[in-house]
C-alpha positions in Angstrom: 0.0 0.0 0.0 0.9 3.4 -0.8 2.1 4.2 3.2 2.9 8.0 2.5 3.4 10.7 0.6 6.3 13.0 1.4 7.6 16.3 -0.3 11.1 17.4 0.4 11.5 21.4 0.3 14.9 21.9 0.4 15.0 23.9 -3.0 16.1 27.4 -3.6 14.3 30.3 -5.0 15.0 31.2 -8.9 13.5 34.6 -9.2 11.0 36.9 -7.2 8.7 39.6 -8.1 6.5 41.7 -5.7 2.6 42.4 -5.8 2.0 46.3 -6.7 0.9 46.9 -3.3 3.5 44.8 -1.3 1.0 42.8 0.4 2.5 39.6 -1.7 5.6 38.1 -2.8 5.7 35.3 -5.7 9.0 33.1 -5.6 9.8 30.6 -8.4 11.0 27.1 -7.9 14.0 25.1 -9.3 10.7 22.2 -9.8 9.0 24.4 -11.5 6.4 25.4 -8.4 5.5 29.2 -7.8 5.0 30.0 -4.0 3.3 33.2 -3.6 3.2 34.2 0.5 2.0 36.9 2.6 5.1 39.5 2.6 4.1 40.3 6.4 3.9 37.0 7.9 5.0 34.7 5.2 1.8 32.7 5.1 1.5 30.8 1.8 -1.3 31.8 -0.4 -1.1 29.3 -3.8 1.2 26.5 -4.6 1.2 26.9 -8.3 2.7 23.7 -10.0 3.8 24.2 -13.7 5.0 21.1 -14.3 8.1 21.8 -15.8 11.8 23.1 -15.2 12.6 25.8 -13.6 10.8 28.8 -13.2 13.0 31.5 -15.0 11.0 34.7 -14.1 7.2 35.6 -12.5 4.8 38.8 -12.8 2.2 40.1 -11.0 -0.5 42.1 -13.0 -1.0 45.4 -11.4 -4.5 44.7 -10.3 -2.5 41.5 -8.4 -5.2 39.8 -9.9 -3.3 37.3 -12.4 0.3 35.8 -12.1 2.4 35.0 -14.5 5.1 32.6 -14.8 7.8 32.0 -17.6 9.3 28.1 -17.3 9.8 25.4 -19.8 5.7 27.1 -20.5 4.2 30.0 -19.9 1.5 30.0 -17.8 -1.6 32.4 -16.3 -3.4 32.2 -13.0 -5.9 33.8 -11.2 -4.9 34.5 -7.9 -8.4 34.9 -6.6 -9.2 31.1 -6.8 -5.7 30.0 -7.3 -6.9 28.3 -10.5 -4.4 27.9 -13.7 -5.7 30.1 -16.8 -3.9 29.5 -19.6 -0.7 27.6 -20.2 1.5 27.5 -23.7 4.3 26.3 -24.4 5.6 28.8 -27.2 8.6 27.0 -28.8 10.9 27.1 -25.9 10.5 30.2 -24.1 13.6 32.1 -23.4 12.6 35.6 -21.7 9.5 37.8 -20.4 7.9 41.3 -19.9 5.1 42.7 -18.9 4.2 45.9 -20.0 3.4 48.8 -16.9 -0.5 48.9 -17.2 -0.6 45.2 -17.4 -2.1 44.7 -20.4 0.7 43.1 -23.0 3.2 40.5 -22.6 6.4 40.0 -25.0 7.6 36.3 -24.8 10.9 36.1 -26.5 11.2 31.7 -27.9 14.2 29.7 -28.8 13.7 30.6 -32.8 14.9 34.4 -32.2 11.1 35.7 -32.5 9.5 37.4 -29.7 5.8 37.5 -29.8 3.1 39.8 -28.2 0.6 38.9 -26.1 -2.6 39.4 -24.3 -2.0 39.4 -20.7 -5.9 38.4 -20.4 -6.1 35.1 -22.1 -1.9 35.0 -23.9 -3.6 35.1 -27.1 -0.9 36.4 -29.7 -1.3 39.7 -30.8 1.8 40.3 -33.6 5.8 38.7 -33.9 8.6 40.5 -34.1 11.4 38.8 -36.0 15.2 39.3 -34.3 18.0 39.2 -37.0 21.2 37.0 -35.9 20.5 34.3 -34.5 22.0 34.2 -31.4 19.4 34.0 -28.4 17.4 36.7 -26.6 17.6 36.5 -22.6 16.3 40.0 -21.7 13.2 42.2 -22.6 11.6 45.3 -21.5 8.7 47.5 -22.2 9.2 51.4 -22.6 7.2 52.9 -19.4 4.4 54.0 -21.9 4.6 50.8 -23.6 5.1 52.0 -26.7 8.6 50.3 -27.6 10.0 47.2 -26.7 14.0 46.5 -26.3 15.0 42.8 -27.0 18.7 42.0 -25.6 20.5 39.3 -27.4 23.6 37.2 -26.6 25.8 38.7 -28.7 25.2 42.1 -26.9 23.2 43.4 -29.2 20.4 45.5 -27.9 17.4 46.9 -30.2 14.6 48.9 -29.5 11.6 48.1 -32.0 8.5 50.4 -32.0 5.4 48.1 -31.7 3.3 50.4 -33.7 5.2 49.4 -37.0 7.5 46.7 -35.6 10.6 47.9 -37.0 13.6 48.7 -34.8 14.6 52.5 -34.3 17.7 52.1 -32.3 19.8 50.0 -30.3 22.8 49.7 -28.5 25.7 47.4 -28.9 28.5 46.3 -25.9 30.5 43.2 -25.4 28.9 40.1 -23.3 25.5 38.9 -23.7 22.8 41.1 -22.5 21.4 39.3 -19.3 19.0 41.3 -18.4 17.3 45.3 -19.1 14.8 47.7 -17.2 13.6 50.8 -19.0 13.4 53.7 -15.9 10.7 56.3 -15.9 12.9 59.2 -17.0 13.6 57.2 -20.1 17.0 55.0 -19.5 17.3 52.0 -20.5 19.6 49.8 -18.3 21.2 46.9 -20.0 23.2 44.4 -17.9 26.2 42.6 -19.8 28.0 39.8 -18.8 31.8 38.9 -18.7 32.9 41.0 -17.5 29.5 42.7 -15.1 29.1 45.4 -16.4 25.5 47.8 -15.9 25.3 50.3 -19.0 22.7 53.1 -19.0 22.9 54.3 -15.9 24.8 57.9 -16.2 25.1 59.0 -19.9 29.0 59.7 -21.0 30.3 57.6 -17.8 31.6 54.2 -17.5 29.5 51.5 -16.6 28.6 50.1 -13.7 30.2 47.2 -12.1 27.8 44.7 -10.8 27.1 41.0 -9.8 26.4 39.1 -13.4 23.9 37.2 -12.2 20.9 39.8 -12.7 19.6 43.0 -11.4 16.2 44.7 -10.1 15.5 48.3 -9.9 12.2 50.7 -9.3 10.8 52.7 -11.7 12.7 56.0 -10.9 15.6 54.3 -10.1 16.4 55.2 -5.9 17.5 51.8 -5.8 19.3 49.1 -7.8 20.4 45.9 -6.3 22.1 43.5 -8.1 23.6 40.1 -7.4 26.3 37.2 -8.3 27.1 33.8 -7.2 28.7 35.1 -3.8 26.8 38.6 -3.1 24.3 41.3 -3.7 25.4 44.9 -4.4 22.9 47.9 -3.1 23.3 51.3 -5.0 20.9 54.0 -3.2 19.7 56.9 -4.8 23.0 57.4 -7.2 25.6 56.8 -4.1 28.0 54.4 -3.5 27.4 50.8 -3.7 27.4 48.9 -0.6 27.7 44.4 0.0 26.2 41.8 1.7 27.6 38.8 1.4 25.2 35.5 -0.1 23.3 34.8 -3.1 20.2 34.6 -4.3 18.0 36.1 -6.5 16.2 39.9 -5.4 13.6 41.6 -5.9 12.8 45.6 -5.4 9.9 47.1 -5.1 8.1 49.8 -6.8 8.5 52.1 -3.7 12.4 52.7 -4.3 12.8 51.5 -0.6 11.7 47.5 0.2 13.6 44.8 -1.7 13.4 40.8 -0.9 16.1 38.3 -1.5 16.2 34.8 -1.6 18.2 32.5 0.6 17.9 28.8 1.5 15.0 27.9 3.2 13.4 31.8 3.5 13.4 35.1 2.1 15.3 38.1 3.5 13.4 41.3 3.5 15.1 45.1 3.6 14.9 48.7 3.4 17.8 49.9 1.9 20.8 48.0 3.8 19.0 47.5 6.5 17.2 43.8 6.8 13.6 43.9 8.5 12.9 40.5 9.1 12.8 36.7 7.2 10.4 34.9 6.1 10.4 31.2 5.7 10.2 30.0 2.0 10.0 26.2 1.7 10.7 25.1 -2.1 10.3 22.0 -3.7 14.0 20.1 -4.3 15.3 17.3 -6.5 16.0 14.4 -4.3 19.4 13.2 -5.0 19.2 10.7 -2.1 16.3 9.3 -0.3 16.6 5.9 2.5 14.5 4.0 4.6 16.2 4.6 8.1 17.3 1.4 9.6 14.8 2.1 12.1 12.0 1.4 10.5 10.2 4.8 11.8 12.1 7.5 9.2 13.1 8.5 5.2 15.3 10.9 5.0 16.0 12.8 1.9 18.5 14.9 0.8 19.0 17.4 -2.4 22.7 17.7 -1.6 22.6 20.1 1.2 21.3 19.1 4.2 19.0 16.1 4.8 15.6 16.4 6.0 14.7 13.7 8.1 10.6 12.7 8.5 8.9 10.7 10.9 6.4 8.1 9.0 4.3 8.4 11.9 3.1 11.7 11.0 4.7 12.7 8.4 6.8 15.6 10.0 10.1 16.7 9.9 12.7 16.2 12.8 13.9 19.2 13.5 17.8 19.6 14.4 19.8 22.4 15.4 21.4 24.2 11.9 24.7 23.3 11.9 24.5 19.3 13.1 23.1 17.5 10.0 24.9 18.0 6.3 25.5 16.0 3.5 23.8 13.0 1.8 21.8 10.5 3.6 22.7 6.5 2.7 21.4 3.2 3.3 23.3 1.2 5.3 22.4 -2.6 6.1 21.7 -3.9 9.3 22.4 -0.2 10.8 19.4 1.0 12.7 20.7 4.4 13.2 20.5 7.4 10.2 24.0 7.5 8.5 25.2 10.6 6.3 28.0 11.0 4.1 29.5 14.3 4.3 32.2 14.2 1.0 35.3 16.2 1.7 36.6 19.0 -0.6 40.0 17.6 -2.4 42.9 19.8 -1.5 46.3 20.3 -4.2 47.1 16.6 -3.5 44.1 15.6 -3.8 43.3 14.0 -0.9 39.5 14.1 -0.1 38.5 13.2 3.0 34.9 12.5 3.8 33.0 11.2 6.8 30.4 9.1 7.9 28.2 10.3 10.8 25.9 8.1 12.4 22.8 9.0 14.3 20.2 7.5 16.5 16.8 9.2 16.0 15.4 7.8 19.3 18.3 10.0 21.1 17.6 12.9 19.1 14.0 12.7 20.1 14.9 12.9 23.3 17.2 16.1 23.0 20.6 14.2 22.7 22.0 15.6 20.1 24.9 14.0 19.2 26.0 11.3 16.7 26.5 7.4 18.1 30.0 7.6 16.4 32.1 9.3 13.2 33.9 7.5 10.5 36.6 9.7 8.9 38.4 8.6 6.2 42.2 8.9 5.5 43.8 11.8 3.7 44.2 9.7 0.1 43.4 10.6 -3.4 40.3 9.3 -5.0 40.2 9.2 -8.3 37.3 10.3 -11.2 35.8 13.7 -10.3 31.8 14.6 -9.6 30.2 13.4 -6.3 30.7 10.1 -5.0 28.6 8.4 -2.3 30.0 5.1 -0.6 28.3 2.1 -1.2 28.1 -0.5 1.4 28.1 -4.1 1.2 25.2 -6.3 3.0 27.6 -7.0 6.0 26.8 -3.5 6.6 30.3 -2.8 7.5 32.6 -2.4 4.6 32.1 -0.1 1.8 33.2 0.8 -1.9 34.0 4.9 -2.1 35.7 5.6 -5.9 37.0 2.1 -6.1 38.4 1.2 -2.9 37.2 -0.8 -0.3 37.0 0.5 3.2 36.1 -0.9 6.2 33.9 1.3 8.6 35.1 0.2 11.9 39.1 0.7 10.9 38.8 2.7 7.6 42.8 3.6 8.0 43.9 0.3 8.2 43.1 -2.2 5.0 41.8 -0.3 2.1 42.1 -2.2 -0.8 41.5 -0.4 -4.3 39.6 -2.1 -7.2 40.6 -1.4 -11.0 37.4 0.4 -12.5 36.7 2.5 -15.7 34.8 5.6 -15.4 31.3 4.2 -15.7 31.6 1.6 -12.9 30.3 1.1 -9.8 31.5 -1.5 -7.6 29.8 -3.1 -4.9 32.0 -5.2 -2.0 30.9 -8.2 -1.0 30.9 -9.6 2.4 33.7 -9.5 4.3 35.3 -6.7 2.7 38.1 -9.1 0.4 36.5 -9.4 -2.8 34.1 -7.3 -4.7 31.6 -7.1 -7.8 32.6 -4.5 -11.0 29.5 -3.2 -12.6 31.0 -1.0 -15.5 27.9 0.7 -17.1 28.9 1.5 -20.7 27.0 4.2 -22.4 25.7 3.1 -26.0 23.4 5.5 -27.7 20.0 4.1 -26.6 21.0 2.0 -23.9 23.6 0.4 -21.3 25.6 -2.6 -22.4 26.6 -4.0 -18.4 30.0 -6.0 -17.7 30.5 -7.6 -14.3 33.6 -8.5 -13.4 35.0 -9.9 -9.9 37.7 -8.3 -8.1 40.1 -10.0 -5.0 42.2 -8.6 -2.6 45.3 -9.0 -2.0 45.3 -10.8 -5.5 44.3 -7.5 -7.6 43.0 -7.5 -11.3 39.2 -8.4 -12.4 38.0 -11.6 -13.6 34.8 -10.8 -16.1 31.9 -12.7 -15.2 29.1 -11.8 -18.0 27.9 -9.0 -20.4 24.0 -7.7 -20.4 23.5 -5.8 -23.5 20.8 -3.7 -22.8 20.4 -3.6 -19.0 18.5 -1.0 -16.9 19.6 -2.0 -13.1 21.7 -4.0 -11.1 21.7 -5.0 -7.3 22.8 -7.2 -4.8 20.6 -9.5 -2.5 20.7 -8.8 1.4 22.2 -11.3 1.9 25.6 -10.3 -0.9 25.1 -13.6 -2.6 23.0 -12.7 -5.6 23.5 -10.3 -8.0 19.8 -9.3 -9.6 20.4 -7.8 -13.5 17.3 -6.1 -15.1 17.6 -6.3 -18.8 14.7 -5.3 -21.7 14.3 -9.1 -21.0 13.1 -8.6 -17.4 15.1 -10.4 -14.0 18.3 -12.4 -13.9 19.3 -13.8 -10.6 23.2 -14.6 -10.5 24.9 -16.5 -7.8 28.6 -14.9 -6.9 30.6 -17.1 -6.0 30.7 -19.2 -7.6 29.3 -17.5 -10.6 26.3 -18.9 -11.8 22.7 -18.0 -13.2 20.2 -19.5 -11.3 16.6 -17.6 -11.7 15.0 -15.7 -14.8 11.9 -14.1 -14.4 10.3 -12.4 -18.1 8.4 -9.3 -18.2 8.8 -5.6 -18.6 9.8 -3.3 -15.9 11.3 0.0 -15.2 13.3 -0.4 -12.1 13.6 -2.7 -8.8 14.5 -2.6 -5.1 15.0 -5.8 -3.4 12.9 -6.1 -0.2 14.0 -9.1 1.0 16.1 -12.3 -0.4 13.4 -13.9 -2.4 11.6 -10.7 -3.8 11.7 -7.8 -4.9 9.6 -4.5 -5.5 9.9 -3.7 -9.7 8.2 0.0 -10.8 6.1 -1.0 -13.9 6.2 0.5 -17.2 2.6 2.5 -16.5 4.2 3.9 -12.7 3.0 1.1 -10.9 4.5 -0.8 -8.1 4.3 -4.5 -8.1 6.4 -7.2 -5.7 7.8 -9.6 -8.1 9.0 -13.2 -6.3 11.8 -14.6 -7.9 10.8 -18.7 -7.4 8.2 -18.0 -10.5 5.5 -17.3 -8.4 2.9 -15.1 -10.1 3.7 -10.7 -9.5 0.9 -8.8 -7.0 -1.4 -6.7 -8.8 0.6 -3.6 -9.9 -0.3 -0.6 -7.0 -0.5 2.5 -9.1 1.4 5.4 -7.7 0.2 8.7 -8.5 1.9 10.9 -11.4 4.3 9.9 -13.4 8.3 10.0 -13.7 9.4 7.8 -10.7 12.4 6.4 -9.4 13.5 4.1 -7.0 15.3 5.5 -3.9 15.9 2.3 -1.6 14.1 -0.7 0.7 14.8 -1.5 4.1 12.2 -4.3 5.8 8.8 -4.3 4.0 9.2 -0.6 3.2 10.9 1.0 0.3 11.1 5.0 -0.9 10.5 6.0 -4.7 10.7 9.7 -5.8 9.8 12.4 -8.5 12.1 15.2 -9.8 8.9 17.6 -8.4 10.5 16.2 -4.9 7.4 14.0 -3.9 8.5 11.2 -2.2 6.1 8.1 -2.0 6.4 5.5 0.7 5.2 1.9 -0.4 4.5 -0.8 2.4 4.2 -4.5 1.4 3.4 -7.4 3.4 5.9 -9.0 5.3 6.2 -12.9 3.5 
């Protein structure tokens, strides 16, 4: 049965916008989710799914009526009843405007064409066509919305009149143009990148140097505030600029005074340099780890930050004290406690340390705070580059981490290291002395698998078989069976010594094994179905809701499957 359905919010914002009155702040998600909250007391008003990527930019109309929202789609809501509109998709939507009474919207698309629209319903209205061929990120209606001025990667900026749709002007600097905002008094600010540089601002001076990320401005300019990758730059009322360190997307408003910007887990509000207060701001995340706690009573998730931990019971999330708990959650066999891998940063050598943390939920509970022990690795380099999460074998002791075999309760002493190509994963087997090779090898429509077995101290692989198209690969609980899934369905394989002793035909997506003689296989149709591996018949498929899932993990008779829109399902089986 479908036990529980969980959402992890650990995203960050990707753009903000503020109502006309200041009563409301709308906040795009990297899931493609728009959050618009009470700017006071940060009470959310509408969760407005899109569907899609990542939202790139939102508007209010100036009624704050209607919201719109540009993302892989473009899409309309009424912010009355919450309800969605209109939604196109509009060839690949690039960049967005709205024009100052509300009325119009320019929608620049993938094929160099911007197109105008009704704000009321997005029918279009006429297409302007953008010579060159090299992508439009930025737009911006004239304050009378008479002109439009389209900024293109090649730093080109035009200005077309939308009475004849021919351009009358334009600008041209080095770097794309990343973003523009017409002022009341007529100037047209134009953001470049590489190097930052904020043209418009004082005719006959040098541009401004600001954060290449993006900027936000009110009408009469009092106050620009702009921001990079490692902070936001506030210029008041023509003076000089002052920092604050952190990134994240901002947002000023209209009254040259209040701006908003974006940090993990809330929104920071301001007047001038001066922050007010925060307001939580809880965005849907990307799992890129989710477990079934050896206790039986927890999933935790992570996005690559800092896990959120949630109690099955009621669905909540443990809280912990900020700095305690970072890095990505793992399963672990046999360990009841929550372990987390937190992956050290290589230094010159590089040597990358990481550590393993483990925690007992039933202390934290109580208000003891404080792991049940650390494992740190030993200052060694690892090779192949990117994140790497150790895998553990079923003794629940030993582990694989970039080809070399550790073992958790003396991870100094013993390491072993396993000849692998860049596509492998290998998983130890008990004991810690030998280990399987799983080398995924990337064809153009599928994976051709090669497992090989590895022994320490003798070294070198010995190849077992090749799967030509295969989709997943796992060992038993026990470490003594090796489950393939190929476009052919289930292959059992005994280790050592190698030998193929079960095949079970159908057509499935993925598996988790929930206990020795079965396993839980996601259907083709997002289904989840337990699938014995004696040639008994499958259970009736339990059909999860949405689409797009992925298998996380199994511990007991539970196991955790998630969507890229951060929903996290829970499935309980019978116990056999």
């Amino acid at each position: 049965m479908l036990e529980r359905e969980l959402v992890l919010r650990e995203g960050r914002s990707t753009c903000l916008a503020w109502s006309a009155d200041g009563r409301w702040l709308a906040s795009g998600g990297e899931c493609g989710e728009v959050l618009v909250v009470d700017a006071t007391h940060g009470a959310v008003r509408h969760e407005l799914p899109t569907g899609s990527g990542g939202i790139a930019r939102v508007e209010f109309t100036p009624d704050g009526r209607s919201l719109v929202a540009l993302g892989e789609e473009l899409v309309l809501w009424d912010l009355t009843t919450g309800e969605e509109l209109e939604r196109l998709r509009d060839r690949g939507p690039t960049a967005l405007a709205m024009s100052r009474d509300g009325q119009w919207l320019a929608v620049a698309t993938a094929n160099d064409r911007v197109r105008i629209r009704r704000v009321a319903d997005l029918s279009a209205e006429a297409d302007l066509r953008i010579k060159g061929g090299t992508g439009i990120d930025a737009l911006a209606f004239s304050p009378d919305g008479a002109q439009l001025a389209v900024g293109t990667r090649s730093g080109t900026t035009r200005v077309f009149s939308l009475a004849t749709g021919t351009a009358s002007h334009g600008h041209d600097e080095a770097g794309a143009v990343q973003s523009l905002a017409w002022l009341d008094d007529g100037r047209l600010l134009r953001l470049h990148q590489e190097p930052a540089s904020l043209f418009g601002w004082a005719d006959g001076q040098e541009p401004l140097s600001t954060g290449n990320l993006g900027f936000s401005v009110d009408p009469s300019g009092r106050l620009l505030v702009s921001w990079d990758a490692e902070k936001v730059q506030i210029q008041r009322n023509g003076g000089a600029p002052s920092e604050l360190l952190g990134a994240g997307p901002c947002a000023v408003h209209s009254d040259g005074s209040t701006w908003a910007r974006a940090m993990h887990g809330g929104v920071a509000l301001y007047r001038g340099a001066e922050q007010s207060r925060t307001l939580p701001l809880r965005h849907r995340a990307k799992p890129m780890a989710v477990v079934v706690v050896g206790d039986g009573k927890h999933v935790a998730a992570s996005a690559g930050v800092r896990p959120t931990v949630f109690r099955l019971g009621d669905g909540q999330a443990v809280v912990w004290p900020e700095p305690l708990l970072h890095g990505l959650p793992i399963q672990v066999p046999g360990v009841t406690e929550l372990v987390v891998w937190t992956p050290g940063v290589p230094d010159r050598n590089g040597n990358a340390p990481g550590e393993l943390t483990f925690w007992s939920l039933a202390a934290v509970a109580k208000g003891m705070v404080k792991p049940v022990r650390n494992v740190a690795l030993p200052e060694m380099p690892l090779p192949g580059s990117g994140l790497a999460v150790p895998q553990f074998g079923a003794d629940g002791r030993h582990f694989a981490l970039r080809g070399s075999i550790f073992d958790s309760y003396e991870p100094k002493e013993g390491a072993w290291s396993v000849a692998f190509g860049a596509g492998a994963q290998v998983l130890p087997l008990p004991g810690g002395n030998s280990a399987l090779v799983l080398e995924w090898i990337n064809g153009l429509w599928w994976f051709h698998l090669q497992v090989a077995h590895s022994r320490a101290p003798e070294g070198g692989r010995e190849p077992l078989q090749t799967y030509s198209v295969a989709k997943a690969a796992a060992l038993d609980p026990t470490g003594a069976r090796l489950c393939v899934l190929d476009k052919s369905g289930f292959q059992i394989c005994q280790v050592e010594p190698w030998q193929v002793t079960a095949q079970v035909s159908g057509e499935w997506l993925g598996f988790a094994w929930l206990d020795a003689h079965r396993v839980l296989a996601l259907t083709s149709r997002g289904g989840v179905q337990i699938v014995p591996l004696d040639g008994s018949a499958p259970s009736a498929p339990l059909q999860l809701p949405g689409e797009g899932w992925t298998f996380g993990s199994a511990s007991g008779n539970r196991a955790v499957l998630w969507r890229q829109d951060g929903t996290i399902a829970v499935v309980q089986v019978d116990a056999r």
